[in-house]
C-alpha positions as a Markdown table, in Angstrom:
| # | Residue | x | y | z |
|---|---|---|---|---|
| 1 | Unk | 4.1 | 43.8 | 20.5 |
| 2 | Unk | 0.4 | 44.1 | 20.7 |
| 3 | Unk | -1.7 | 44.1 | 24.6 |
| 4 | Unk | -4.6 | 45.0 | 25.1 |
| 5 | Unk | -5.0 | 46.7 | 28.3 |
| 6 | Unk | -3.8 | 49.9 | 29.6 |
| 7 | Unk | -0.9 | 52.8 | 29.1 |
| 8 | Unk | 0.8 | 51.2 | 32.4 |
| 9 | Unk | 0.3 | 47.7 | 31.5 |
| 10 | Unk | 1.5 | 48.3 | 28.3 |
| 11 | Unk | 4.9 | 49.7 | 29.8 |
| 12 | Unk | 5.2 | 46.7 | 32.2 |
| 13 | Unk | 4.9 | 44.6 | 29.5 |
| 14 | Unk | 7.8 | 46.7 | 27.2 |
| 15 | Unk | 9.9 | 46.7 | 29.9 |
| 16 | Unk | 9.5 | 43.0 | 30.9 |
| 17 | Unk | 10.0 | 41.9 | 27.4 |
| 18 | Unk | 13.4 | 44.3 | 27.3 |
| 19 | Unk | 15.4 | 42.4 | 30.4 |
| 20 | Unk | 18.7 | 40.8 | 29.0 |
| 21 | Unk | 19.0 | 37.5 | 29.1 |
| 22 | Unk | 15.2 | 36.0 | 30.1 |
| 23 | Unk | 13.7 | 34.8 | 26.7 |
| 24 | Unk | 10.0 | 36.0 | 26.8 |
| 25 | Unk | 7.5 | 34.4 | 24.4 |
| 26 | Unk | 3.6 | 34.7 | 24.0 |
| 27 | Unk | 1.4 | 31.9 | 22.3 |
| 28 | Unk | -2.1 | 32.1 | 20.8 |
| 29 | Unk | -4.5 | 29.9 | 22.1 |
| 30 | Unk | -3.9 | 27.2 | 19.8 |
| 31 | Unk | -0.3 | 27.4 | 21.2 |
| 32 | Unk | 1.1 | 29.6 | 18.4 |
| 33 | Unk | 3.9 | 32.3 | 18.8 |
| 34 | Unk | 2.4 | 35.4 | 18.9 |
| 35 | Unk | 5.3 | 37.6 | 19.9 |
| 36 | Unk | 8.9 | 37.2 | 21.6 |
| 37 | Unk | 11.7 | 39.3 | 23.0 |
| 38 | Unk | 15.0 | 40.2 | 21.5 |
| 39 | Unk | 16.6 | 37.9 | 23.9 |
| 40 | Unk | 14.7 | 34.6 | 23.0 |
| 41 | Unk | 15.3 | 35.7 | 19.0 |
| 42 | Unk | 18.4 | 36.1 | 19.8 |
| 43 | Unk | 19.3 | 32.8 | 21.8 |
| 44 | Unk | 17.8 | 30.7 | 18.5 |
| 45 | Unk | 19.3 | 33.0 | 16.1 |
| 46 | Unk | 16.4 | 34.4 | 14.1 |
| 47 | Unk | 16.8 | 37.9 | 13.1 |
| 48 | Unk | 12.4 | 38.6 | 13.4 |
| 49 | Unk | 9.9 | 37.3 | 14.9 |
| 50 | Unk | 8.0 | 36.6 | 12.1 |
| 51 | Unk | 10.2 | 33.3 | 12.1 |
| 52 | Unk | 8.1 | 32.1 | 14.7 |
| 53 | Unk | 4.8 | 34.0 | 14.6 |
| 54 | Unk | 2.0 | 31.7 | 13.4 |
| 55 | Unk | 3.9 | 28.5 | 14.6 |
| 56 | Unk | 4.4 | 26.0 | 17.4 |
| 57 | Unk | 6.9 | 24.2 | 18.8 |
| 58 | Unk | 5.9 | 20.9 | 16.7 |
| 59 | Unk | 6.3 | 23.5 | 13.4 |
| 60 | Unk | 10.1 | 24.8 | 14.6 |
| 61 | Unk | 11.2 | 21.4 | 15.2 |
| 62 | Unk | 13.5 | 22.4 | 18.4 |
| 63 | Unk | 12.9 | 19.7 | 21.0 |
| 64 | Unk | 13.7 | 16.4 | 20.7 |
| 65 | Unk | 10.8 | 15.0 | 22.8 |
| 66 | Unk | 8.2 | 18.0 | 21.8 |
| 67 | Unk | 5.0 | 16.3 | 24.2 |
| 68 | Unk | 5.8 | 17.6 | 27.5 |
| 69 | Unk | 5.9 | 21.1 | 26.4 |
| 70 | Unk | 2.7 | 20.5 | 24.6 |
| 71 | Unk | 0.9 | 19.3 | 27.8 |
| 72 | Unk | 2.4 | 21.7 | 29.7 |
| 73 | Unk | 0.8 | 24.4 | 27.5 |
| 74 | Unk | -2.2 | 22.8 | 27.4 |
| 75 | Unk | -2.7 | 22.6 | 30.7 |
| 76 | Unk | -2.2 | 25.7 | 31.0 |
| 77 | Unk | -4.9 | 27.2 | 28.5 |
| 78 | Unk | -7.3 | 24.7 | 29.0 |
| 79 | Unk | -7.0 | 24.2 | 32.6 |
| 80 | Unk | -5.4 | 27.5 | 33.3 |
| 81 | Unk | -2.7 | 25.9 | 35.3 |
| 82 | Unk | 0.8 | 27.5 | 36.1 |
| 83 | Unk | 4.0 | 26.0 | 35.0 |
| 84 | Unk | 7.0 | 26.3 | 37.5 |
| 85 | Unk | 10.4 | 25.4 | 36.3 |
| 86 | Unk | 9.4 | 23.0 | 34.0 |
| 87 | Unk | 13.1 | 21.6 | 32.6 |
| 88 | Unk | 13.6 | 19.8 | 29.2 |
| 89 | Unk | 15.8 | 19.8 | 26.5 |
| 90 | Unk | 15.7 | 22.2 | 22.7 |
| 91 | Unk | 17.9 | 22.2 | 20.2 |
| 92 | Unk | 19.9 | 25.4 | 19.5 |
| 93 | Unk | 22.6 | 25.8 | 16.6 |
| 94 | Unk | 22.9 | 22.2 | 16.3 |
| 95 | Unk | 23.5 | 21.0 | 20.0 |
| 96 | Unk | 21.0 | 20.0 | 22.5 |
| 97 | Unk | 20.6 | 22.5 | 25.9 |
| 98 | Unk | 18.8 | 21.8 | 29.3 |
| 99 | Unk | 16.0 | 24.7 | 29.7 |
| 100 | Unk | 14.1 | 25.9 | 32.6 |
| 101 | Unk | 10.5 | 26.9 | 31.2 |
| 102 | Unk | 8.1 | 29.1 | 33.0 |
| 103 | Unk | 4.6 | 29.5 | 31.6 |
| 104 | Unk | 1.0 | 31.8 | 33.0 |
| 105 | Unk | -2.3 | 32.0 | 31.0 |
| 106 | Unk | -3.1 | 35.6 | 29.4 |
| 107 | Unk | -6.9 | 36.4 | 30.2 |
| 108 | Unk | -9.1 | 38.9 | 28.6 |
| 109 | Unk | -11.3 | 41.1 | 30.1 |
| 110 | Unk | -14.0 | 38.7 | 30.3 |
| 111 | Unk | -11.6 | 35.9 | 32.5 |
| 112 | Unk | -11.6 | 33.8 | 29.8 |
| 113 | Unk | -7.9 | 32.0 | 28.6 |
| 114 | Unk | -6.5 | 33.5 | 25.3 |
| 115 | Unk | -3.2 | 32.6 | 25.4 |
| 116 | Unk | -0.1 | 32.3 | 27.5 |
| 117 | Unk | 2.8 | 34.1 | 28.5 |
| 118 | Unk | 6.4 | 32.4 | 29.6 |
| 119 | Unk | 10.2 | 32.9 | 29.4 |
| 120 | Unk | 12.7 | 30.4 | 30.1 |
| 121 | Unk | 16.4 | 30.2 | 31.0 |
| 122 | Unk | 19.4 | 27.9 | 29.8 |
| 123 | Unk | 20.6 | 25.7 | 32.0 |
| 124 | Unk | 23.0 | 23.4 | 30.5 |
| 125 | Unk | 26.1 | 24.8 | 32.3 |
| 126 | Unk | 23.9 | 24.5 | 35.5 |
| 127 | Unk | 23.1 | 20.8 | 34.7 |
| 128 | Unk | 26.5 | 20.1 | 33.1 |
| 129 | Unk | 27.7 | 21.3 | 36.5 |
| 130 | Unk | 25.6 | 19.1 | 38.9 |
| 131 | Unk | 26.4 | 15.8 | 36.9 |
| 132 | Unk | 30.1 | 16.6 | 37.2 |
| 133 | Unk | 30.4 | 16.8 | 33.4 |
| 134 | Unk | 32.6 | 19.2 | 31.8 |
| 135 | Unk | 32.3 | 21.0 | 28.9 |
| 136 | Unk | 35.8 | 19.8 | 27.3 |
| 137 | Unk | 34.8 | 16.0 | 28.4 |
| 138 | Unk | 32.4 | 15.9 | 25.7 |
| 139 | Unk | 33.7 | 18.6 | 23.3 |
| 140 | Unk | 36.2 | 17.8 | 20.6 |
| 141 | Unk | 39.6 | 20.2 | 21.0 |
| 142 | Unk | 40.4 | 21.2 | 17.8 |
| 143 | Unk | 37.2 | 21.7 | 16.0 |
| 144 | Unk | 34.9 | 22.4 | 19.1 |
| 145 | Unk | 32.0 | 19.7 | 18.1 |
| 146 | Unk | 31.0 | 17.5 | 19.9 |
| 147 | Unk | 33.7 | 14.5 | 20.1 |
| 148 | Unk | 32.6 | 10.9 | 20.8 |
| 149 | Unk | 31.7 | 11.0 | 24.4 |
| 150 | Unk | 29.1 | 13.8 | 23.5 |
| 151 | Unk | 27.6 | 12.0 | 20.5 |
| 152 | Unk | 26.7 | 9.2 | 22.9 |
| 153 | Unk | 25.0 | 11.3 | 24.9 |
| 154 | Unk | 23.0 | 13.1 | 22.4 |
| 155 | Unk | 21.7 | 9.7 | 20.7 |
| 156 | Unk | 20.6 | 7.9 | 23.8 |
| 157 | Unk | 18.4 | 12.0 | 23.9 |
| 158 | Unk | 17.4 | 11.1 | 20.4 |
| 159 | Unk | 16.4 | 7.4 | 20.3 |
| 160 | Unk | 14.5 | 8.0 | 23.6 |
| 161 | Unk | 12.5 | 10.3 | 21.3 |
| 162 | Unk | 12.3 | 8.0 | 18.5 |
| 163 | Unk | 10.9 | 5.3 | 21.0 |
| 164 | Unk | 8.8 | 7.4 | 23.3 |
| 165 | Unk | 7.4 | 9.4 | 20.5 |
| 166 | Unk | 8.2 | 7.6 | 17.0 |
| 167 | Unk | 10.2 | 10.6 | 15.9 |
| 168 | Unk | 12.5 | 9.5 | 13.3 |
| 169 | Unk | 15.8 | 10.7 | 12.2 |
| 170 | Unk | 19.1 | 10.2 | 10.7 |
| 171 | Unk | 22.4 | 9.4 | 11.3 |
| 172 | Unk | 24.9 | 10.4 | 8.3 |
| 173 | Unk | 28.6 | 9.7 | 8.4 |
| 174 | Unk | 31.1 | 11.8 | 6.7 |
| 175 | Unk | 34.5 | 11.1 | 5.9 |
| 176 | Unk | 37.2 | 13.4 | 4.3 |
| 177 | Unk | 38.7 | 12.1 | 1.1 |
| 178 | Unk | 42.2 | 11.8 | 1.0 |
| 179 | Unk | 42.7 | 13.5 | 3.9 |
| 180 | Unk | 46.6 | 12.1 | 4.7 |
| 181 | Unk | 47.7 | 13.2 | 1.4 |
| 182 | Unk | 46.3 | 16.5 | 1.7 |
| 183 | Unk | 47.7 | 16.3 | 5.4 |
| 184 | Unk | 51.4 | 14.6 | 3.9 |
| 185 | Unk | 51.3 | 17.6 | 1.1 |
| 186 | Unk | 50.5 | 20.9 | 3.1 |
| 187 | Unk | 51.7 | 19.5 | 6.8 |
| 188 | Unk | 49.8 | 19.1 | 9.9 |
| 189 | Unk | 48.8 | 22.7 | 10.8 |
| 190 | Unk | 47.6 | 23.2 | 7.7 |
| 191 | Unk | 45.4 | 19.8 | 8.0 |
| 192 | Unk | 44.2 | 20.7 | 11.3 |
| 193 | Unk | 42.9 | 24.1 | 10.0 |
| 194 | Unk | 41.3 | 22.4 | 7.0 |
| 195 | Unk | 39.3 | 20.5 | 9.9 |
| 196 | Unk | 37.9 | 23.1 | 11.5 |
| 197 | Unk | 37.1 | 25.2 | 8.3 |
| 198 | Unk | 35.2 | 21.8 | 7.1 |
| 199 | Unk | 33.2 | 21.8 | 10.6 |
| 200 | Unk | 32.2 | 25.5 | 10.7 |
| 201 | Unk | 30.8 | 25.0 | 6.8 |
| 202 | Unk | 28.8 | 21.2 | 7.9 |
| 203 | Unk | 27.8 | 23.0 | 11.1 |
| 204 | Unk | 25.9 | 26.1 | 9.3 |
| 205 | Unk | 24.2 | 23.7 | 6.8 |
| 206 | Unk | 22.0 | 21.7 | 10.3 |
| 207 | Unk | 19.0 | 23.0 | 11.3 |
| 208 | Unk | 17.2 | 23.7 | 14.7 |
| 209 | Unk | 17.0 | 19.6 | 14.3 |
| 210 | Unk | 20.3 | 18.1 | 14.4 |
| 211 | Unk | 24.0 | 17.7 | 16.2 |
| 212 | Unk | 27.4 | 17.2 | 14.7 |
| 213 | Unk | 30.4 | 15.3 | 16.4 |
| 214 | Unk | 34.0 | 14.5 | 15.0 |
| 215 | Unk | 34.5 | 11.4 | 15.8 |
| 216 | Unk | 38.2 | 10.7 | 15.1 |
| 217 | Unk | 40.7 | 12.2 | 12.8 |
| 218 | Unk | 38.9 | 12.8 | 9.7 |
| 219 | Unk | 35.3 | 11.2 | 10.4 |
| 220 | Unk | 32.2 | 13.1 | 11.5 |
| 221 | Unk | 28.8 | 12.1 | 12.2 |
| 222 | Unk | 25.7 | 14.4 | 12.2 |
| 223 | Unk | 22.5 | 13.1 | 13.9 |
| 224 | Unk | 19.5 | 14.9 | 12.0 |
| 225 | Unk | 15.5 | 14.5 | 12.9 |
| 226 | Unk | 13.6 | 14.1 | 10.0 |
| 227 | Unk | 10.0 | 13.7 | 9.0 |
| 228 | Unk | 10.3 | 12.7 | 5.3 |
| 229 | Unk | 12.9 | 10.2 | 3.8 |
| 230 | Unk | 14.0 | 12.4 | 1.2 |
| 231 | Unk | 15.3 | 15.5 | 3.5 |
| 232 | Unk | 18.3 | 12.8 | 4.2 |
| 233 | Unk | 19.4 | 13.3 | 0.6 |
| 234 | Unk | 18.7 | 16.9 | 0.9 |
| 235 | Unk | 21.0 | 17.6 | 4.2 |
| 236 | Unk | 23.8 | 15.5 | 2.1 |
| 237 | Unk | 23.8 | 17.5 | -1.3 |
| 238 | Unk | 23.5 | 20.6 | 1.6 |
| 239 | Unk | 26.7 | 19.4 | 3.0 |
| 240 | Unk | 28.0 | 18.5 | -0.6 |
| 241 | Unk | 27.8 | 22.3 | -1.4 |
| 242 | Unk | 29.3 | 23.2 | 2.3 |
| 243 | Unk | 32.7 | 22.1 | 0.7 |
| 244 | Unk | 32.6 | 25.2 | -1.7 |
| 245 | Unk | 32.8 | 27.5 | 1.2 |
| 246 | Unk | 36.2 | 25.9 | 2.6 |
| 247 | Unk | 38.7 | 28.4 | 2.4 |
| 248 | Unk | 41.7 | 27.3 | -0.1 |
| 249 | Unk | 45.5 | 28.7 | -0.1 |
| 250 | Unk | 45.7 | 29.2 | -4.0 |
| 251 | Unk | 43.6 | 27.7 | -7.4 |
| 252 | Unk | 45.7 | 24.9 | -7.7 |
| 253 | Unk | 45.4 | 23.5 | -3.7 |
| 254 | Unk | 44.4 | 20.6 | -3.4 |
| 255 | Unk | 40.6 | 20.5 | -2.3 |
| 256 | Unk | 39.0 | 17.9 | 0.1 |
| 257 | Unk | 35.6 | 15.9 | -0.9 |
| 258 | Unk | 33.9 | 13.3 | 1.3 |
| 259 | Unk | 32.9 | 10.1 | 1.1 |
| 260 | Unk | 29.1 | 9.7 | 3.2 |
| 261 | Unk | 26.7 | 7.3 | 4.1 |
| 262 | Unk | 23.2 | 7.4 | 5.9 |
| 263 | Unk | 20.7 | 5.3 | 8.2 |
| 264 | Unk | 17.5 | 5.8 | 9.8 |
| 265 | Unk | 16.9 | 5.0 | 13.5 |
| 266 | Unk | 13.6 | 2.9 | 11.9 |
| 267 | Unk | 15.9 | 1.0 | 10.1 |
| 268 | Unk | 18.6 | 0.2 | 13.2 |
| 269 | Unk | 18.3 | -2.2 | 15.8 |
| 270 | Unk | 19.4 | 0.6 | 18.3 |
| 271 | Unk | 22.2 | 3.9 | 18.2 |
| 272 | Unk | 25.0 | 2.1 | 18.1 |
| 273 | Unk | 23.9 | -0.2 | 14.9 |
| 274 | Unk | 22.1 | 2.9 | 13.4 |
| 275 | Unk | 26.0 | 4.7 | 13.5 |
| 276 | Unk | 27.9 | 1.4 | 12.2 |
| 277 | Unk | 25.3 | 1.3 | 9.0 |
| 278 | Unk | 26.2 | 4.7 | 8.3 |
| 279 | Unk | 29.4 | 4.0 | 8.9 |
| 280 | Unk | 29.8 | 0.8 | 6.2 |
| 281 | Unk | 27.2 | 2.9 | 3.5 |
| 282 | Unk | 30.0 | 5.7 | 4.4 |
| 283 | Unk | 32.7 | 2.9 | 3.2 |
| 284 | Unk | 30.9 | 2.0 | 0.5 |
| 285 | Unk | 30.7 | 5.1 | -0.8 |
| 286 | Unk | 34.2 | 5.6 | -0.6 |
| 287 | Unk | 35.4 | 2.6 | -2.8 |
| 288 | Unk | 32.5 | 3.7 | -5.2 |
| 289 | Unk | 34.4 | 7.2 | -5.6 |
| 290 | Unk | 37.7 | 5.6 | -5.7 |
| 291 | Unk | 36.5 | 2.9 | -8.6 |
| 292 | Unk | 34.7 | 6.0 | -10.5 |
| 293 | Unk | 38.3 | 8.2 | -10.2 |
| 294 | Unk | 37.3 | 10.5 | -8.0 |
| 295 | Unk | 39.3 | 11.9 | -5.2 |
| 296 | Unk | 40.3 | 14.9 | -3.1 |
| 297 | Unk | 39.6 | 18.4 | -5.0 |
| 298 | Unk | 36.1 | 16.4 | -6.4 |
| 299 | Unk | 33.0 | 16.7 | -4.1 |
């Protein structure tokens, strides 16, 4: 971490950006990252900071409704305002998480604004708490995604931001081929296990942008944001590929593949039309691999 200044400002600083669990982060003036601590990597699951350094907010892609961060910050480097407790949403490891900002202005020696210092705090279990929502209300038991109730909640977060602020994304809907017979063939606990495997290898393909639920039985929905068409045809070959990673008993097993489907929010009257024209391209898709020959153990 580089500061100007002296020996003892220095060691307040080191010390500062070394508490546990307080994400520290210094921007430029032009609202880039400069520098973070080992708590704030940590919490977004980058192993450097050069993940970051040279980049905003709008270039991560973390928060759903990126403009009130951006004011904030430029309020305070142009105005040299203070931000107390501002609260807002980011996304981390594909789920969406209430934070508590906090953000000063760095001066040089001269008083003028070069920057800005801040840290922040998670807050969903504080949140979760006051709206007398549980954890396990809107998580799925078996896999641990998200399960209906908490896909709801996440798209009325993202078509707020598609309406507010025009940005677009995705919904795809994935369904596992043949899932019954693989379920009829290797039992129930087997199945079940198959289930989560398959979540944890979707899951790591989603970026800082999107969610996954499992909606029912075999059927997931991921809700992505995008900024160019094509990345929806990227995410799906991505989660194409995730199959080769799901652990299999012996060579001749039989192996699931998934039948999938996509809309865009700027092509659906609202979230619940966007998920039902996913849902029937999802369909589609399915009868298209069943007419072609291909089933389970083909991706």
């Amino acid at each position: 971490m580089d500061v100007n200044g002296s020996d003892y400002e220095k060691n307040i600083l080191k010390a500062i950006f070394a508490t546990d669990g307080i994400k520290f982060f210094v921007k430029d003036k032009d609202r880039k990252f400069v520098d973070a601590n080992q708590a704030f990597l940590d919490f977004y699951g980058f192993e450097s900071v050069a993940v970051i350094r040279g980049r905003t907010d709008e270039d991560m892609g973390w928060h759903v409704d990126p403009v009130p961060f951006k004011q904030d910050e430029l309020r305070v480097i142009e105005n040299g305002e203070k931000i107390d407790g501002a609260e807002g949403n980011c996304i981390i490891r594909g789920e969406i998480r209430n934070i508590r900002a906090f953000k000063m202005p760095i001066y040089d020696d001269d008083e003028n604004i070069i920057g800005l210092v801040g840290y922040f705090y998670d807050i969903t279990e504080e949140v979760r708490e006051k709206e007398h929502t549980e954890k396990r209300i809107r998580r799925d038991k078996l896999t641990g995604l998200l399960n209906k109730d908490g896909l709801v909640e996440q798209l009325t977060v993202y078509e707020g931001g598609y309406r507010l602020r025009g940005i677009n994304f995705c919904c795809i809907y994935l369904n596992i081929d043949n899932f019954r017979d693989i379920m009829t063939q290797y039992g129930e606990e087997f199945a079940n296990d198959l289930l989560i495997n398959i979540a944890e290898c979707f899951s790591l393909t989603l970026s800082t942008g999107g969610v996954m639920a499992r909606m029912y039985k075999d059927n997931f929905v991921i809700l992505h944001q995008i900024t160019r068409e094509d990345q929806v045809d990227i995410l799906i070959s991505r989660l194409r590929l995730a199959l080769n990673k799901v652990k299999v008993l012996s060579e001749n097993q039989l192996k699931p593949g998934i039948s999938v489907g996509a809309a865009l929010i700027s092509e659906a009257e609202d979230g619940e039309h966007l998920i039902n024209l996913a849902e029937a391209r999802m369909l589609e898709d399915k009868n298209r691999r069943k007419d072609n020959g291909i089933h389970a153990g083909m991706s």
